[in-house]
N, C-alpha and C positions, 0 to 999 in steps of 0.2 A: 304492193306499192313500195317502191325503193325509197331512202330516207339518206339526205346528204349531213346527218350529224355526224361529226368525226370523234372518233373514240379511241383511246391510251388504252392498256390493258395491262396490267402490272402483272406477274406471275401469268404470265397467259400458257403453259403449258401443264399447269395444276389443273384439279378438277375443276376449279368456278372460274377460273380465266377460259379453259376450255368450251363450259358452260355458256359464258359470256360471249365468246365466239360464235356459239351457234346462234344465241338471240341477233350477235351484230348480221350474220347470213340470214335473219326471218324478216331482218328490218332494213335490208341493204345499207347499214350502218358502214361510214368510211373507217376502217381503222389504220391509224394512222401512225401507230406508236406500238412496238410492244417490248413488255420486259420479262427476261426470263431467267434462269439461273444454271442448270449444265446440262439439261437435254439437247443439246446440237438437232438430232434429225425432227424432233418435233416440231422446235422450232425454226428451221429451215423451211418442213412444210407449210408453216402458217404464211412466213415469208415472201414462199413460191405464190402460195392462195392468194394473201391481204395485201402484198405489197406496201407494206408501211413506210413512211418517209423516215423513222427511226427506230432503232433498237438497242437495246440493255442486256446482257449477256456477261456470265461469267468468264473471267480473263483469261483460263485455257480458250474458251472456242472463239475469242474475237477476234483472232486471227483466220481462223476457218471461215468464219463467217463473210470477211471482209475477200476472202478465196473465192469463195460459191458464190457472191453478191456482188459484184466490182462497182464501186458507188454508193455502196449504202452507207447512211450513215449510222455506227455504232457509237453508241454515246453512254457516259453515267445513267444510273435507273433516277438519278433526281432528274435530270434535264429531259430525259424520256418523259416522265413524269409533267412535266412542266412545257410539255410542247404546246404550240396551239392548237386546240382539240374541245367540245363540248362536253364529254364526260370522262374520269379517269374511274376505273374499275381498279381499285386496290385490293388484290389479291396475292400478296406476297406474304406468306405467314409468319409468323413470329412478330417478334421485336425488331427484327432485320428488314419489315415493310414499313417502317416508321419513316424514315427518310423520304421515301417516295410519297408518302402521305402527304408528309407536312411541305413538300415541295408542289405537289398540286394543289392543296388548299393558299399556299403564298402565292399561286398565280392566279388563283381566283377562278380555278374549275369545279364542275360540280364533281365531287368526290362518290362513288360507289363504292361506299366502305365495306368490305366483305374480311380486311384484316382488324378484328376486333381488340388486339393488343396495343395497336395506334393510340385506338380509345380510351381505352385501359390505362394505359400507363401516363399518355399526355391529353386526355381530354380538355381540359381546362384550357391551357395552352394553345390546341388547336384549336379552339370555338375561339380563343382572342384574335389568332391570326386571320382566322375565315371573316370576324368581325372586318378586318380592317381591309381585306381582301374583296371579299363581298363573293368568298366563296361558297359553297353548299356544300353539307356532308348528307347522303341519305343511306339509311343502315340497308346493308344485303342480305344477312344476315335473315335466316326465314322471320327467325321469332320476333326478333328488332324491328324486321319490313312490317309482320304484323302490326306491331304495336302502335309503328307508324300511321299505318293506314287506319287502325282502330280510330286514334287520339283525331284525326282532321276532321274539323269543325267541332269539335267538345273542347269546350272551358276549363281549360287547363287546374283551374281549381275546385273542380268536383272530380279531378281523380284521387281515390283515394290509394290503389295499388294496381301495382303491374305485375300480373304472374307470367313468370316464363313454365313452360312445358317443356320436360325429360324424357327419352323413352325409358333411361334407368340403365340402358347397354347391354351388356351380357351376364353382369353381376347382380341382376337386379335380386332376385333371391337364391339363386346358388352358385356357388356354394357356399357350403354354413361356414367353413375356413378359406378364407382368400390368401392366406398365406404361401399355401404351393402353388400358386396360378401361372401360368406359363406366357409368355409375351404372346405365344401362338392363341391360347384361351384368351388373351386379352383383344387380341386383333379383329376376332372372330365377332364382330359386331353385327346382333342381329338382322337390324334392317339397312343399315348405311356401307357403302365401300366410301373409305376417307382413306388419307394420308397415316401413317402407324400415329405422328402424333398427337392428330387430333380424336386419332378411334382410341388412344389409349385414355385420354382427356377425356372423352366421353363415358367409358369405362370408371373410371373414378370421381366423375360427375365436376372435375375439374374446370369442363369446359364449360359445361352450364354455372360455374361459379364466375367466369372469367366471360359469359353474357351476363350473369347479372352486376357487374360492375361497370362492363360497357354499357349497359339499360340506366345504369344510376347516370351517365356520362352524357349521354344522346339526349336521354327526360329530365335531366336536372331532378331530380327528384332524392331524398333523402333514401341509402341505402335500406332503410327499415321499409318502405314501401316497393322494393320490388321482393317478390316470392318465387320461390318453385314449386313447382306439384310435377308428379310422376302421374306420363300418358299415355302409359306403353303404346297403343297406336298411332301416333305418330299425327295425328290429322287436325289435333287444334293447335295451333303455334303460338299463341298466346290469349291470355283474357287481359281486359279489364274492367277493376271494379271499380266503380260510382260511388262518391258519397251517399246518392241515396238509393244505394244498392244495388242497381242493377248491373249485369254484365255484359262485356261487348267481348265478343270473340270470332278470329279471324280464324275462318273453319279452309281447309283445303288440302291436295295433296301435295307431299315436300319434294318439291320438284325444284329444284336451284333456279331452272331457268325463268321461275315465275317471278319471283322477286328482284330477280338480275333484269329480268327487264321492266318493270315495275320501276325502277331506279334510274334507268337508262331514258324509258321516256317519261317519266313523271314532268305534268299531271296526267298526260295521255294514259291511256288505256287500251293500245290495239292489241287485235287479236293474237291467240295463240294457235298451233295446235294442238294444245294440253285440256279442252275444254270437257267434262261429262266423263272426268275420273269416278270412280266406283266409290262410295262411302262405306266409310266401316259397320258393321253390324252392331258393335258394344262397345261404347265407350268410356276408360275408366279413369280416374281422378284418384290419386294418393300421395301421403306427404311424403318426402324421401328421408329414408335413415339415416341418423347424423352419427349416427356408431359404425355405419357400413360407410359411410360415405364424406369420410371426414376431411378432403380436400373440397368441397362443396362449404363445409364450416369454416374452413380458414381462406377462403374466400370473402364471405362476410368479415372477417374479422379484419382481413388485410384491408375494406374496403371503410370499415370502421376507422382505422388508425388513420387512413387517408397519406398526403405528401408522396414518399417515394415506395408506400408496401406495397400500389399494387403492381409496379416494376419488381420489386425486390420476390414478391412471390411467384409473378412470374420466368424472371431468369429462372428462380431455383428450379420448378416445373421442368423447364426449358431441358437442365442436366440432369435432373433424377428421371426422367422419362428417358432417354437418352441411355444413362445406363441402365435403368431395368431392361428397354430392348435389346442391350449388349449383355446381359447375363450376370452383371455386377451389383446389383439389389436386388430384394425380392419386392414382388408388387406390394406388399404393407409399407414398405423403405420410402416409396415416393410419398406419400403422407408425412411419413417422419422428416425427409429432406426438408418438404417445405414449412414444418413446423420449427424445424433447428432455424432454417435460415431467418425466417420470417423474423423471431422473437430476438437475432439483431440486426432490427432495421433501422439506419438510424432515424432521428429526427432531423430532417434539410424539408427546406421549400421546396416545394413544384416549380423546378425551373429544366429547360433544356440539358444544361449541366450536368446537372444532379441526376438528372435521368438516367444519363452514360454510365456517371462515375456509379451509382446506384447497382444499374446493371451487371455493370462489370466485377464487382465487389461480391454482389451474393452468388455470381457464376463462383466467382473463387472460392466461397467459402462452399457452396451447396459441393464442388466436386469436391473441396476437403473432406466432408461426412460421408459422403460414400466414398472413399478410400478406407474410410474407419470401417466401412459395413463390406467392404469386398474381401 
């Protein structure tokens, strides 16, 4: 059964834009919009396929594009963003998807938030603008989609925590010295194929600290009530616990396309063809090492200090990741990076402003420190 909701797709030639695409082909979804950044032929094909009334494309291929397309209209990723459309899928990573973000939530579209650094850095912000919008944000994110779907219909004041689930990456217990680890060894991620820099984040538990700041953002909830636990298989994506104890947990397998369309047609619930995946045999529950895994701890801390840290810890992230995969720190170095930058963050309001100028600051100072370490 074909479906005339119109859908934007931000980073539509990353894995969850791509991802996204195929839900919009199971639900004959209009897409109407996409944004992408220098894959030319990828995005060409989606093009040829969706025919979208707009597109966002980096300013090498906008000439190309406007070559192979006579009439299309190319435009900013905000206005792309901000087209008329029922769902926007932000999938643009980093900090560099914010823009698009907060430009479909000012138009009052339901947002598929899958870039968790939006959250991260300007949640606040953007839950005022969605206020006044009367936009939706619904996380993409497996563990977030979770948690989501845990929390509907429970009274929001008998939660008492939210644990997010880790697989732990490929460092999870060897080796005993992570100091010679190769960006090759870092990439090599067990069970996920991602982007270098979210498998590197993952590796250093980084990213699971950067959802638990997004979960404090999404649930309003005090960063001391969300947790991690290490699960090596992969198949509960999150719990939660009750005040009076029990727990709810969203069991399934990590299939992107299941939350991406969860999001897309929320409240509906049509069919998949993902349904009578195989369960795992043994399932295991552990706290994670804040000695092994010290970009996980200065996550909390940056979530503690609140204002502009968790901007400021994520630029830094942003360049020491950056050069550990260029050869210019060693995998301990990213830990240090974001502990230099972190402890000078200044103290400014959460504002739009501050955000940038934030950003921009602890880029400079994070590539200063690894200069000192190269």
């Amino acid at each position: 059964m074909r479906d005339s909701k119109r859908v934007v797709i931000l980073g539509s030639t990353g894995s969850i834009g791509q991802q996204a695409l195929e839900v919009c082909r199971w639900r004959g979804y209009r897409v109407v919009g996409l944004a992408a950044g220098r894959n030319l032929e990828a995005l060409a094909g989606q093009i040829a396929e969706f025919g979208p009334e707009v597109v966002s494309a980096d300013e090498p291929l906008r000439a190309e594009l406007k070559h192979r397309f006579p009439g299309l209209s190319v435009l900013p990723t905000e206005e792309v963003a901000a087209h008329p459309a029922e769902v926007v899928v932000a999938a643009i990573p980093g900090l560099a998807g914010l823009p698009g973000v907060r430009a479909a939530v000012q138009a009052g579209r339901r947002v598929a938030l899958a870039n968790k650094e939006s959250m991260v850095a300007a949640g606040p912000l953007l839950w005022e603008e969605a206020r006044q919008s009367g936009a939706e944000i619904l996380p993409v994110d497996s563990e977030h989609s979770a948690l989501f779907q845990s929390l509907i219909g429970e009274p929001f004041q008998g939660v008492a925590e939210l644990i997010l689930t880790a697989t732990g990456g490929p460092f999870l217990r060897e080796p005993a010295d992570l100091s010679r680890v190769t960006p090759a060894q870092a990439l090599n991620h067990p069970r996920w194929k991602m982007g270098p820099k979210v498998t590197i984040d993952s590796s250093t538990l980084f990213n699971k600290g950067l959802e638990v700041l997004e979960a404090v953002q999404l649930f309003h909830l005090p960063i001391e009530q969300v947790k991690v636990t290490i699960h090596p298989q992969a198949y509960v994506h999150s719990l939660v616990r009750f005040q009076d104890g029990n727990l709810k947990a969203q069991l399934g397998p990590t299939d992107m396309r299941l939350p991406i369309q969860y999001a897309l047609a929320y409240p509906e619930r049509p069919p998949t063809p993902l349904r009578d995946l195989p369960i795992p045999e043994r399932l295991e529950f552990f706290p994670p090492d804040p000695l092994r895994f010290p970009a996980l701890t200065l996550a909390y801390e940056a979530g503690r200090m609140g204002g502009v840290a968790p901007t400021v810890l994520n630029a830094a992230d942003e360049i020491a990741v950056k050069a550990f995969l260029g050869g210019r720190i060693g995998y301990l170095d990213i830990a240090g990076v974001l502990e230099k930058v972190l402890q000078q963050t200044p103290v400014l309001p959460l504002t739009w402003e501050n955000i940038l100028r934030s950003d921009a600051e602890a880029r400079k100072r994070a590539e200063e420190w690894v200069r000192t370490r190269a």
